[in-house]
C-alpha positions as CSV (number, residue, x, y, z in Angstrom):
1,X,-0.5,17.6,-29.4
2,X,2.4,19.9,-30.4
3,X,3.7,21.7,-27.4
4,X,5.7,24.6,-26.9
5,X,8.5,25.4,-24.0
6,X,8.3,29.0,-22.7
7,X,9.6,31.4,-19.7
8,X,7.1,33.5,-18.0
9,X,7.5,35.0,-14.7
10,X,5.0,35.3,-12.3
11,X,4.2,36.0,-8.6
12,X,6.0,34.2,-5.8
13,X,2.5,33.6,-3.7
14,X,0.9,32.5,-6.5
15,X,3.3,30.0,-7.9
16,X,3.6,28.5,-4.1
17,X,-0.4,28.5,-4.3
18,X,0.2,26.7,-7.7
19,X,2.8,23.8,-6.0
20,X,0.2,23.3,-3.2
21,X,-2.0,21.7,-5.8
22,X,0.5,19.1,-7.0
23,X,-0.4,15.9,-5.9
24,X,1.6,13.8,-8.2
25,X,-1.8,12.2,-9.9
26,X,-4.4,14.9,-10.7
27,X,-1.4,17.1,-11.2
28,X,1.8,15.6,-11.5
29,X,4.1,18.8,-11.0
30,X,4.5,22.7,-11.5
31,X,4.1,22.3,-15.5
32,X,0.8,19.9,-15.3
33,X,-0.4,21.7,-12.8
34,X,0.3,25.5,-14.6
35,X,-1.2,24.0,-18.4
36,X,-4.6,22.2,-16.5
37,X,-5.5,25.3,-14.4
38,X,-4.8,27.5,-17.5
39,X,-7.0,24.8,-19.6
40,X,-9.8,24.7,-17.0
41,X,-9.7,28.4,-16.6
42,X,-10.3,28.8,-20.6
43,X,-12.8,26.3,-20.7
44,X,-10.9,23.8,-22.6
45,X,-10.7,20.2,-22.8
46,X,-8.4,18.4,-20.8
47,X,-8.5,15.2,-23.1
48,X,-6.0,14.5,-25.5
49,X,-5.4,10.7,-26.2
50,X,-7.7,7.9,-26.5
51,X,-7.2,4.0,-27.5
52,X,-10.1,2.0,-29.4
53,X,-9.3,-1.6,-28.7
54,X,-10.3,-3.3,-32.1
55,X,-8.6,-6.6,-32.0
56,X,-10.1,-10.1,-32.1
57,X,-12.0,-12.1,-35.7
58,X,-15.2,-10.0,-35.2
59,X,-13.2,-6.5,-35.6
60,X,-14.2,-5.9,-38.6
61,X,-18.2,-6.2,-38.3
62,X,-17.3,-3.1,-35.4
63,X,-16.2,-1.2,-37.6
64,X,-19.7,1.1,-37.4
65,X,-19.0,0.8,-33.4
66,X,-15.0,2.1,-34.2
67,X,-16.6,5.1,-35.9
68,X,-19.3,5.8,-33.4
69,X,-16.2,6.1,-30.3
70,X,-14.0,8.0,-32.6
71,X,-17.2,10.3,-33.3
72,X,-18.4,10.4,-29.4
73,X,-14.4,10.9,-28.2
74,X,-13.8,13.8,-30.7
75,X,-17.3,15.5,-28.9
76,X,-15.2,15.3,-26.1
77,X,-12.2,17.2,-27.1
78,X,-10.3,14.6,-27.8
79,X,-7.6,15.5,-29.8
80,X,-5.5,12.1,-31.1
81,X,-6.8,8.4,-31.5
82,X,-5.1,5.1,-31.3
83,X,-6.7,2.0,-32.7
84,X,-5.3,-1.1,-31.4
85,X,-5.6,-3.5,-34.2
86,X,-4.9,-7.4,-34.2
87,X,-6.4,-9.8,-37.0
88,X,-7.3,-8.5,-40.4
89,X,-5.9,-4.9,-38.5
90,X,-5.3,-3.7,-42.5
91,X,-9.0,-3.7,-43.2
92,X,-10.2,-1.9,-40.5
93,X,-7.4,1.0,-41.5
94,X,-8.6,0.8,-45.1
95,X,-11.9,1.6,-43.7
96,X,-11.0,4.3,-40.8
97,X,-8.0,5.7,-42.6
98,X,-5.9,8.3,-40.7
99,X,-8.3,10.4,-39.1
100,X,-8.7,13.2,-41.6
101,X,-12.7,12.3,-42.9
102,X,-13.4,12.9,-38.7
103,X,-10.9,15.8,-38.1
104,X,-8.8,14.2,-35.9
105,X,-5.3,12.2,-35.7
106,X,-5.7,8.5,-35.9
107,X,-2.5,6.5,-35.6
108,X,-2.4,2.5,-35.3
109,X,-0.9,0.2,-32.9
110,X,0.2,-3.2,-34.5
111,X,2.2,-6.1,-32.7
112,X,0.8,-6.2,-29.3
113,X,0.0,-9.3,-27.4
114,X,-3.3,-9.3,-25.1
115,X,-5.3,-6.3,-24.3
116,X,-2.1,-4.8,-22.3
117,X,0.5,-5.8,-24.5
118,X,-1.9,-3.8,-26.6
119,X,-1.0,-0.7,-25.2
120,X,2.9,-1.3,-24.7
121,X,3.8,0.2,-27.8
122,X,2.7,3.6,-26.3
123,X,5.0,3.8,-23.6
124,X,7.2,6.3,-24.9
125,X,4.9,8.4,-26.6
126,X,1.6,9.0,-23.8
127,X,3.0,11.1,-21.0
128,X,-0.6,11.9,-20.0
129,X,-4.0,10.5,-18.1
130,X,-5.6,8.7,-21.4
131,X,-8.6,6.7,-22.1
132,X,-9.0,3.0,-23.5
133,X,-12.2,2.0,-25.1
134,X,-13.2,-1.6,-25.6
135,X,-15.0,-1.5,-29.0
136,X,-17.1,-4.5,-28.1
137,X,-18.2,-2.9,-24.9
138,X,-20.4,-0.4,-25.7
139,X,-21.4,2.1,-22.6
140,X,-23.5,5.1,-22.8
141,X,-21.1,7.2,-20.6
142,X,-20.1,10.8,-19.9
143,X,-16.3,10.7,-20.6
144,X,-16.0,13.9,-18.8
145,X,-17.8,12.7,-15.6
146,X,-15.5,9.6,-15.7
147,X,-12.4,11.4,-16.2
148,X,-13.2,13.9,-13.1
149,X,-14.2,10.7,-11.1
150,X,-10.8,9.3,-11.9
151,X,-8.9,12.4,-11.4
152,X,-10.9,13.4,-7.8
153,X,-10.1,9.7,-6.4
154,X,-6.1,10.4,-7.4
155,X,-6.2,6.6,-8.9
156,X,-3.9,4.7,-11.1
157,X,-6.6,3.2,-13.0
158,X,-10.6,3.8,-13.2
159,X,-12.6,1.2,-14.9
160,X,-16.4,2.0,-16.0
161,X,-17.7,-1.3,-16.8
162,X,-21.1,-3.1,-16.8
163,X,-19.6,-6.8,-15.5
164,X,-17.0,-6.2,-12.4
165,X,-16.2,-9.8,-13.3
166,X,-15.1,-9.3,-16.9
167,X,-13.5,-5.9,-15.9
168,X,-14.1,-4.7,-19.8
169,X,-15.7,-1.5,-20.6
170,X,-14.2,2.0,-20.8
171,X,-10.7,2.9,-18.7
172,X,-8.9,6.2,-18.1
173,X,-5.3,5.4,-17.0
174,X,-2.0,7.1,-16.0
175,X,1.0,6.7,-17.8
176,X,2.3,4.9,-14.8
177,X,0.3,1.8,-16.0
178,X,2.9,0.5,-18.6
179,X,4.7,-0.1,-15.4
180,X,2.6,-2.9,-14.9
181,X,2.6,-4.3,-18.0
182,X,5.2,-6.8,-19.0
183,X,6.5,-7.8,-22.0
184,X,5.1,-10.2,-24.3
185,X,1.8,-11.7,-23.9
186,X,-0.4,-9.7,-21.2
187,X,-4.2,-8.9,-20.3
188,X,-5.0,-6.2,-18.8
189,X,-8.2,-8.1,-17.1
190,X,-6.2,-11.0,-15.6
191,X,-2.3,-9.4,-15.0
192,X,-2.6,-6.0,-14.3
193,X,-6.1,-4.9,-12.5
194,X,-5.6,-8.2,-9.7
195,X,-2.1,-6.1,-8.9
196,X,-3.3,-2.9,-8.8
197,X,-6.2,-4.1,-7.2
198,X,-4.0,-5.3,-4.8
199,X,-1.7,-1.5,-3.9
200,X,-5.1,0.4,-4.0
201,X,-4.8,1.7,-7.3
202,X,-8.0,1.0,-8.7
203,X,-11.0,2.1,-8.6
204,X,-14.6,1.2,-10.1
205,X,-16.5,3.8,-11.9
206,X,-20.8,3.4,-10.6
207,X,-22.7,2.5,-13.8
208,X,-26.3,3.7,-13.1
């Protein structure tokens, strides 16, 4: 999303009722905090970015599934898209293309080892709470009841899933979680939940 820097001057009680809301998660300081009370105020969406894992042989036969999440994430608000792409990653962007036949940005991510090496690439380029969508998991979900879940609970990581075991389903993250990914070859299931697990930084979203 294109952004714009800008001076305004406003009240002294009000900006030190603004600071008292900064928690370093939900809002990470006095810019966050000014742009998602403004947002909220307006009644606009607070999502921006969202990853569609599509990796693996079977990617292609989800194709269908790739354009129902990019459909469901744009009713959200969502304003950009990343598809993670592995195996035969060049047909699934002959068939999705970049975004423009759903009216919204679709960029690729190509290279990535494992379903956190996945996300690595991103690193420099998602500065915000973001969403990860496993295309073989398919969840009927509220996005926006997750995201406020995750947000309210000032967590690192929220996973909605339907097997605690498998950990795979739908995630909202911080950009503090390429932290814990290493280079190279990495799951997110078996390397980084265990140690966030671990610091208390991840919480489990109740599937009814």
């Amino acid at each position: 999303m294109d952004r714009e820097r800008i001076t305004i001057s406003i009240k002294s009680a009000l900006l030190k009722e603004i600071d008292k809301k900064i928690d370093g998660a939900r809002m990470r300081n006095r810019s966050h905090a000014i742009e998602l009370l403004v947002s909220q105020s307006l009644g606009l969406s607070q999502f921006e970015t969202a990853v569609i894992m599509a990796g693996g042989k079977g990617a292609i036969r989800l194709i269908p599934v790739i354009e129902s999440a990019i459909e469901n994430l744009k009713s959200f608000g969502f304003s950009e898209i990343y598809i993670a792409t592995g195996f035969l990653g060049d047909k699934i962007k002959q068939a999705i293309g970049d975004g423009k036949k759903y009216q919204i940005r679709i960029n690729y991510i190509e290279g990535g080892e494992g379903t956190a090496g996945a996300l690595l690439p991103l690193k420099d380029k998602v500065k915000k709470t973001f969403a990860v969508i496993n295309s073989d998991e398919i969840i009927n979900l509220n996005l926006k009841n997750l995201f406020d879940f995750h947000q309210n609970h000032l967590s690192q990581a929220t996973i909605a899933t339907k097997n605690v075991e498998l950990m795979r389903g739908y995630y909202i993250f911080e950009p503090e979680i390429f932290s814990y990914i290493p280079k190279g070859f990495s799951m997110l299931e078996e390397d980084v939940f265990p140690q966030l697990s671990e610091e208390g930084k991840l919480l489990l979203y109740p599937l009814r």
